[in-house]
C-alpha positions as CSV (number, residue, x, y, z in Angstrom):
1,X,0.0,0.0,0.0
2,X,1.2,3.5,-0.8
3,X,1.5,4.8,3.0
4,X,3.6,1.4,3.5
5,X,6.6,2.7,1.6
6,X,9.1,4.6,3.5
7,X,10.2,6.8,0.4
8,X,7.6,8.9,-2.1
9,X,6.9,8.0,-5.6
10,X,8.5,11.3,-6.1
11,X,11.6,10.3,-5.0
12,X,12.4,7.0,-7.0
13,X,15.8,8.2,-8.1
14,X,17.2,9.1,-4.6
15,X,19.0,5.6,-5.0
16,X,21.3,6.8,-7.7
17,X,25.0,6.2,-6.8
18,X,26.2,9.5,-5.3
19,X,29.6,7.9,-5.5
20,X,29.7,7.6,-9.2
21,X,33.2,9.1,-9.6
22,X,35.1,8.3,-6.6
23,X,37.8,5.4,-6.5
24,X,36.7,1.7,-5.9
25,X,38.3,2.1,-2.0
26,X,35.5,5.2,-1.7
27,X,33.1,2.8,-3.0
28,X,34.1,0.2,-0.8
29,X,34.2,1.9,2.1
30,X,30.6,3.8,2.2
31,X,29.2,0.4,1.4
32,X,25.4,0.0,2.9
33,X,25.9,-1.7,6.1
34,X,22.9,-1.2,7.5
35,X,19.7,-2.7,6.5
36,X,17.1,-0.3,7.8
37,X,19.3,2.1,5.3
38,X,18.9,-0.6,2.7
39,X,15.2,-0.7,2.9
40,X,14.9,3.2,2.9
41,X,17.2,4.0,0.1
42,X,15.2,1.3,-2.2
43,X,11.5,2.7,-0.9
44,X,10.5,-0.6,0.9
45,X,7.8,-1.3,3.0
46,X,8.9,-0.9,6.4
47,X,7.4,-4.4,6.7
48,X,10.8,-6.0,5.4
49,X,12.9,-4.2,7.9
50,X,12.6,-6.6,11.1
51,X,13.4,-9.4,8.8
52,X,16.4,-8.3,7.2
53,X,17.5,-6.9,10.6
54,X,17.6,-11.0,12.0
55,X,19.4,-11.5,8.8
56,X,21.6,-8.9,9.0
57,X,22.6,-10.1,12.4
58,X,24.0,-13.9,11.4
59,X,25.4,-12.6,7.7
60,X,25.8,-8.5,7.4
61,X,24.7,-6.8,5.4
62,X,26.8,-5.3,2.2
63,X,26.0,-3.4,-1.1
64,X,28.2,-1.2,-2.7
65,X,26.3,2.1,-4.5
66,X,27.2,1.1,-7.8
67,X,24.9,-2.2,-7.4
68,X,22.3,-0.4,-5.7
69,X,22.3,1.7,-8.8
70,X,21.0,-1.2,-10.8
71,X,18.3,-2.8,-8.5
72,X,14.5,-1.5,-9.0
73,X,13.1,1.0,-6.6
74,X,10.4,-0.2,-4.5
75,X,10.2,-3.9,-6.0
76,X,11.0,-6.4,-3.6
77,X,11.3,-9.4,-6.0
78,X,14.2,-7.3,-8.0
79,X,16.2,-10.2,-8.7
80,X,19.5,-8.4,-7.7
81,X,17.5,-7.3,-4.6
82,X,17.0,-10.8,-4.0
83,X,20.5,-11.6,-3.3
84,X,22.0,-9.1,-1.0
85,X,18.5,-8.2,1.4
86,X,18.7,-10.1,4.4
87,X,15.7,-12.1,5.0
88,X,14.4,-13.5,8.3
89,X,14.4,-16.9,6.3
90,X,17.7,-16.9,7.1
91,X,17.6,-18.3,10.6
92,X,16.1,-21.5,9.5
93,X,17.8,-24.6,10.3
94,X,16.5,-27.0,8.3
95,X,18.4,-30.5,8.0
96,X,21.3,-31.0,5.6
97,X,22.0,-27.1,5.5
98,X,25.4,-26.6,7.2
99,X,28.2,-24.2,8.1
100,X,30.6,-25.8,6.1
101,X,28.4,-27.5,2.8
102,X,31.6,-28.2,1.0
103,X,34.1,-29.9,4.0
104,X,36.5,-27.2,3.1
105,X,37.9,-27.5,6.6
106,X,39.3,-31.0,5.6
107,X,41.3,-29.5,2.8
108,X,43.6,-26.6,4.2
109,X,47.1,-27.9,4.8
110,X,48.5,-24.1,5.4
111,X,47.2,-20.9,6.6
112,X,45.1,-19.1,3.6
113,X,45.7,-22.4,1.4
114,X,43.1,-24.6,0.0
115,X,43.7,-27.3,-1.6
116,X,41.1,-30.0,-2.7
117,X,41.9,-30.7,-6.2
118,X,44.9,-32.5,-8.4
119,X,46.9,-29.5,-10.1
120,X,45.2,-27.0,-8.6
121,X,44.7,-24.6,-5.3
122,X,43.0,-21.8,-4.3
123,X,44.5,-19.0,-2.5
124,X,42.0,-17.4,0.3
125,X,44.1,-13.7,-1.1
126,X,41.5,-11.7,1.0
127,X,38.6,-12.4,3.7
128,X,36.5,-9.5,2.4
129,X,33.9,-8.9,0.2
130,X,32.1,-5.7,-2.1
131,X,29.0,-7.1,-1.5
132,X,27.6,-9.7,0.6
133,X,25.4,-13.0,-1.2
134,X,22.9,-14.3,1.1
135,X,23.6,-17.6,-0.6
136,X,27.2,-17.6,-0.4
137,X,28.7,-21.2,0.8
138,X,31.9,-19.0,2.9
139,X,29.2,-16.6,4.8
140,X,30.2,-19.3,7.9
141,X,34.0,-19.5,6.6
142,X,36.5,-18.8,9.5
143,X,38.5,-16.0,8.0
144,X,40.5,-15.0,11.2
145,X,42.0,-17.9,10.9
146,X,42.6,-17.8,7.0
147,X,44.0,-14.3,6.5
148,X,48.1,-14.4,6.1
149,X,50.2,-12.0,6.3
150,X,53.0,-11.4,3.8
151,X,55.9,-13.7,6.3
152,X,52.8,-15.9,7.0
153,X,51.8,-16.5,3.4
154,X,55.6,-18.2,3.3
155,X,54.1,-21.7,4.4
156,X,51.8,-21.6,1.6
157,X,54.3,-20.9,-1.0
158,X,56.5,-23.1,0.4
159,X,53.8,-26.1,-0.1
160,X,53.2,-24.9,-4.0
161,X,57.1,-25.0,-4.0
162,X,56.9,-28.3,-2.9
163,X,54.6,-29.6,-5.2
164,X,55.2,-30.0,-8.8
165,X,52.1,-31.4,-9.9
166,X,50.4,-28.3,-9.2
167,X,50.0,-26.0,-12.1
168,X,47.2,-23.9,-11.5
169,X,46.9,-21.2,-9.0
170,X,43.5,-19.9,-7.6
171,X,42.9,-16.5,-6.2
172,X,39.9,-16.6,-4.0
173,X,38.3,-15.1,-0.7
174,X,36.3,-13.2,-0.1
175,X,36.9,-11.7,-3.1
176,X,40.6,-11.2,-4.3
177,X,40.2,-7.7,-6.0
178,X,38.8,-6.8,-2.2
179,X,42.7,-7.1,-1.4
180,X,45.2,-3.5,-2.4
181,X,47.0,-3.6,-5.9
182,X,50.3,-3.7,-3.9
183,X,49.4,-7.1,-2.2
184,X,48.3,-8.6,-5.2
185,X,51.3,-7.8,-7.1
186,X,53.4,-9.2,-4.5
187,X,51.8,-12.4,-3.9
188,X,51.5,-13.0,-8.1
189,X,55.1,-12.1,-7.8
190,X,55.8,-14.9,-5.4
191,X,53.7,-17.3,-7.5
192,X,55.4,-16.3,-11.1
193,X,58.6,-17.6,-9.6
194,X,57.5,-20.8,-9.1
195,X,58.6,-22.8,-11.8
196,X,56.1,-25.4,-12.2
197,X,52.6,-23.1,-12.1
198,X,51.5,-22.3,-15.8
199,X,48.1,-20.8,-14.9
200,X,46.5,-17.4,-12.8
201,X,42.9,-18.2,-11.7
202,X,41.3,-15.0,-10.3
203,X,37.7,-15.6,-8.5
204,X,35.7,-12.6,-8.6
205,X,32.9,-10.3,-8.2
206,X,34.2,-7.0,-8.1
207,X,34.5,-6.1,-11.2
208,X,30.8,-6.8,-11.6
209,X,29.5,-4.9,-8.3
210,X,32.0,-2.2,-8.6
211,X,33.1,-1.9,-12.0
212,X,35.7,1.0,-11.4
213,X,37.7,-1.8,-9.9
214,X,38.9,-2.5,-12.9
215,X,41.9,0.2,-12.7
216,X,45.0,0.8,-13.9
217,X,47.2,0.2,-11.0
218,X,44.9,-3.8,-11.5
219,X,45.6,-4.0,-15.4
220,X,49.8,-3.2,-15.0
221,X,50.3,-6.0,-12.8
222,X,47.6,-8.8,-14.5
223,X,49.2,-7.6,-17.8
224,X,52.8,-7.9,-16.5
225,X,52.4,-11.7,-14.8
226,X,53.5,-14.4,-17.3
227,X,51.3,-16.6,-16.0
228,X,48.1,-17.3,-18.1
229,X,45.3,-15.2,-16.9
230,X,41.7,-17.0,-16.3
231,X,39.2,-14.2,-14.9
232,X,36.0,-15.8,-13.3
233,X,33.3,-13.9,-12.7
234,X,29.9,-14.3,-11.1
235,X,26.9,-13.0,-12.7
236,X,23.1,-14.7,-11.9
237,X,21.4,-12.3,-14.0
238,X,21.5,-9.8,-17.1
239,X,20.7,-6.9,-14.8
240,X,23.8,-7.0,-13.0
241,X,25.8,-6.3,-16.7
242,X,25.7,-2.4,-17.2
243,X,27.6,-0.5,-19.1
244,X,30.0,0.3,-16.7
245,X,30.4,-3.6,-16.4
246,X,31.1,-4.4,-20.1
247,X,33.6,-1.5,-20.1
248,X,35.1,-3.2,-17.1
249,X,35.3,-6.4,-18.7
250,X,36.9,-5.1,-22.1
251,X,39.6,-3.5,-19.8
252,X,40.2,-7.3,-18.5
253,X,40.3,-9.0,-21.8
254,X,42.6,-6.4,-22.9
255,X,45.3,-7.5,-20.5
256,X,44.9,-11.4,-22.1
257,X,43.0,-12.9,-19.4
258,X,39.9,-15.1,-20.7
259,X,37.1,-14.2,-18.8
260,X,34.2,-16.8,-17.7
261,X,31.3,-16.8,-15.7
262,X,29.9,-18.7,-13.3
263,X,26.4,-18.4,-11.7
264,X,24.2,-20.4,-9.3
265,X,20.9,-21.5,-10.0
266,X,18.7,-19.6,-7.2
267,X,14.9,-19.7,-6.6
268,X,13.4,-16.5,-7.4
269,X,15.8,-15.0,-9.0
270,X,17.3,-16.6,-12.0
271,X,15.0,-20.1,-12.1
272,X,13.4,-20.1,-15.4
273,X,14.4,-20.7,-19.4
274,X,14.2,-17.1,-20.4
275,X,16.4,-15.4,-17.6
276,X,19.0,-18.0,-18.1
277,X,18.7,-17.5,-22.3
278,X,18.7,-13.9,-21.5
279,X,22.1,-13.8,-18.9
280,X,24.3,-16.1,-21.4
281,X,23.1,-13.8,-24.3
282,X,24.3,-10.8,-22.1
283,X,27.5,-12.4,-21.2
284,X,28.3,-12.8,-24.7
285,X,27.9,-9.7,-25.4
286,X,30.1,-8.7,-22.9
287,X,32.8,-10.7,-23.8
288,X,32.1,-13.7,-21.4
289,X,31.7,-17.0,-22.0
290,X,29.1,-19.0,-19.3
291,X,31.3,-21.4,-17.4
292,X,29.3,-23.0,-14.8
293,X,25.7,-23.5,-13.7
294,X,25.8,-24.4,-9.9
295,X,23.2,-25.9,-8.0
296,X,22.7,-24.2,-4.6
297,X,25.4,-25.0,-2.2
298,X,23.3,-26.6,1.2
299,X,25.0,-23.4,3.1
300,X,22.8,-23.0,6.9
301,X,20.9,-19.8,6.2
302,X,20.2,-20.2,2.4
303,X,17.8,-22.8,2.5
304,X,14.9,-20.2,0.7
305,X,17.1,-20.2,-2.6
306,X,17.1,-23.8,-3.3
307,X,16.3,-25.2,-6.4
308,X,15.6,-29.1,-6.4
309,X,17.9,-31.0,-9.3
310,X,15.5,-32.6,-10.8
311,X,14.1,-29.2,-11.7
312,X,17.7,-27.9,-12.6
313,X,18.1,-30.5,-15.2
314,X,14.8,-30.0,-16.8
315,X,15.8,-26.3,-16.7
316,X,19.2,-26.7,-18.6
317,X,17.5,-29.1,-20.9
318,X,14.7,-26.8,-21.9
319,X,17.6,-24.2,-22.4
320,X,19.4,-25.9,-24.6
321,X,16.5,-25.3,-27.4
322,X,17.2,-21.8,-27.1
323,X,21.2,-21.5,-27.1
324,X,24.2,-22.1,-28.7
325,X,26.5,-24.9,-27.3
326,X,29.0,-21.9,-26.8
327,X,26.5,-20.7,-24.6
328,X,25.4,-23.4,-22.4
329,X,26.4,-23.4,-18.7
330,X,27.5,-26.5,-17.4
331,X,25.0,-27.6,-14.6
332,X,26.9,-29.0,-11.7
333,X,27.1,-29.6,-8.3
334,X,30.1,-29.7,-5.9
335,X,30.5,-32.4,-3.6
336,X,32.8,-33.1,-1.3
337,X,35.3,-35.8,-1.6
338,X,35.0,-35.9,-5.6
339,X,37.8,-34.8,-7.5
340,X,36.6,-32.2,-9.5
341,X,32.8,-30.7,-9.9
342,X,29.8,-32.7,-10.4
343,X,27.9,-32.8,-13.9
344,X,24.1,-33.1,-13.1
């Protein structure tokens, strides 16, 4: 009802991104925190404000302006709304949903260090985010306990040193780009010298929920590293790809990385033929090729977004009438124990 909404009609655009030409850092920093604030800058009914607020307190809230920007004012199923609003959802327990879904705790032989696959490992190269998922399968992850310094990051090294069947190194968090330029260089310093790695894996979403990211002090060193240069990024709807994104994603290809997408299937949000036709379209477009469907990680707290497989399958298999096979995500699951992803 019209008296419900905390904002007037009159004031849709107050949302805009105030920060549109400060630095990434700015944008980082005045990230909504709050989700009262959250709810008031997007005119919503002050009926969602008690439960994002029980949200809010087991997974904070975080949205950069520069997403904001792109979510519909006063239109609680906004599909990019959908996946940073807290929701009081979120303190379900229901059975199978856990703080650790994919048994990473069994697979960290050094501080920061992953290490679950053969010729690969993933790096944890920052324990902070742009934006905060309320599906994501870390929101429980112990980063305390995860975040090296550059003396501490030594025992890591020292196991990729060790082991020459490793070729592939993953930077991961968090999100990596969350981490300063002059870190970054260092530690993809540290890992060019090792002779054995061939490939620079970079997990991120930064690029997408703050696009000015994507700066020059990031393009020297990625262009510099004579590693090969895999960009992952995670997009679960067109929406999130503005202009400012494909700009940002240019700038990346331009430095030789190949850039790939991964999304998860998520109830509500991106579950049907059309939106999935209409994000690998977009991606394309963009300069991205779709990399990997994933079914919903059975994180404690996300229990709302789940898709069931049997539906997943039938989605992907309807999809395939309307795309390319350059186009077609793969539909997987990870489970823990296997040795690499799960085709479903």
């Amino acid at each position: 009802m019209q008296e419900n909404i905390i904002i007037a009609a009159s004031e849709t655009q107050s949302h805009r991104d105030p920060l549109a030409d400060s630095t990434w850092q700015q944008q980082l920093t005045h990230a909504i925190r709050d989700p009262q604030t959250l709810c008031e800058r997007l005119g919503l009914s002050r009926d969602w404000v008690a439960g994002a607020q029980i949200g809010h307190e087991l997974f904070d809230v975080c949205v950069p302006e520069a997403y904001l920007n792109r979510i519909a004012y006063a239109d609680i199923n906004d599909p990019l709304l959908r996946q940073v609003i807290p929701l009081g959802e979120e303190a379900l327990t229901p059975k199978g949903y856990v703080v650790d879904p994919l048994e990473e705790a069994d697979h960290r032989p050094a501080k920061g260090l992953i290490h679950k696959y053969a010729g690969r490992v993933l790096l944890i190269a920052s324990p902070n985010c742009a934006i905060n998922c309320r599906y994501c399968f870390r929101r429980h992850f112990p980063y305390s306990d995860n975040s090296p310094s550059r003396a501490q990051w030594q025992e890591a090294l020292d196991y990729l040193r060790s082991d020459t069947t490793i070729h592939e190194a993953i930077l991961s968090g968090g999100d990596p780009l969350a981490a300063n330029d002059r870190q970054l260089a260092w530690l993809v310093e540290q890992l060019e010298s090792i002779p054995h790695l061939k490939r620079l894996r970079i997990h991120t979403r930064l690029p997408v929920v703050i696009p000015a990211r994507v700066d020059n002090a990031l393009l020297g060193w990625l262009t510099s590293t004579r590693l090969q240069k895999v960009v992952v990024l995670h997009i679960n709807h067109a929406n999130e790809i503005d202009q400012a994104v494909i700009d940002a994603c240019t700038r990346l290809k331009q430095t030789g990385a190949t850039l790939l997408n991964q999304s998860v299937l998520l109830r509500g949000i991106n579950d049907d033929v059309a939106t999935l036709a209409t994000l690998s379209e977009r991606l394309f477009e963009a300069g991205v090729l779709p990399y990997y469907l994933h079914v919903l990680d059975p994180v404690q707290g996300a229990a709302h977004f789940d898709v069931p497989d049997h539906e997943a399958r039938e989605l992907v298999a309807q999809l395939r009438d309307h795309l390319p096979g350059f186009l077609m995500p793969r539909l997987v699951r990870e489970i823990p124990g296997n040795g690499s992803k799960t085709p479903l």
